[in-house]
N, C-alpha and C positions, 0 to 999 in steps of 0.2 A: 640530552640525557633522557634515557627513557625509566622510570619507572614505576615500577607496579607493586600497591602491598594489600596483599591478601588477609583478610580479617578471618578468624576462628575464632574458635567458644577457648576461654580460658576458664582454667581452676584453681582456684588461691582455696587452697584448706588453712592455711595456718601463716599466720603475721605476728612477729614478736619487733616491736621498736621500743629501743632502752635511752634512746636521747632523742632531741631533737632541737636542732638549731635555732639562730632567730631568723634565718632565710631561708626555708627548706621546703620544699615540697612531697608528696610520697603519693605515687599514681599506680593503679590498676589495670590496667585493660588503656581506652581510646579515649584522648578528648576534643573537641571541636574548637576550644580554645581557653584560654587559662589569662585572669586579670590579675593584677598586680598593683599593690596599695602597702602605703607605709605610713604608719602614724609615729610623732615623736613627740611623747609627752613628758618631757623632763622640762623643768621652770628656766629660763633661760639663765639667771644669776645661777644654777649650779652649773655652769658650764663654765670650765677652764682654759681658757683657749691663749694659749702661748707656745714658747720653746723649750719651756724648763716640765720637766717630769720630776715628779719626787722620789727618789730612791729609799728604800731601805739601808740605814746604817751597815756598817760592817760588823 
């Protein structure tokens, strides 16, 4: 497979972002490469970890 990509000038006049996830990214233009890290800081006794979910009543 051959291919070729051609780089030009881009122009971003205007960015409006109204959310934004807990894994997201938002890129411009070119990157050489992008790292990736996750931190978790909740205390571990708040963690529920079973089969049962609590439902809301009817």
């Amino acid at each position: 497979m051959n291919f070729t990509v051609v780089n030009k000038n881009i122009c971003v006049e205007n960015i409006q972002i109204t959310g934004v996830a807990s894994s997201s990214i938002f890129l411009v233009g070119d990157t050489d490469s992008i790292a990736l890290s996750s931190v978790f800081d909740t205390p571990p006794e708040s963690l529920i970890i079973g089969p049962f979910v609590p439902l809301a009543p009817e």
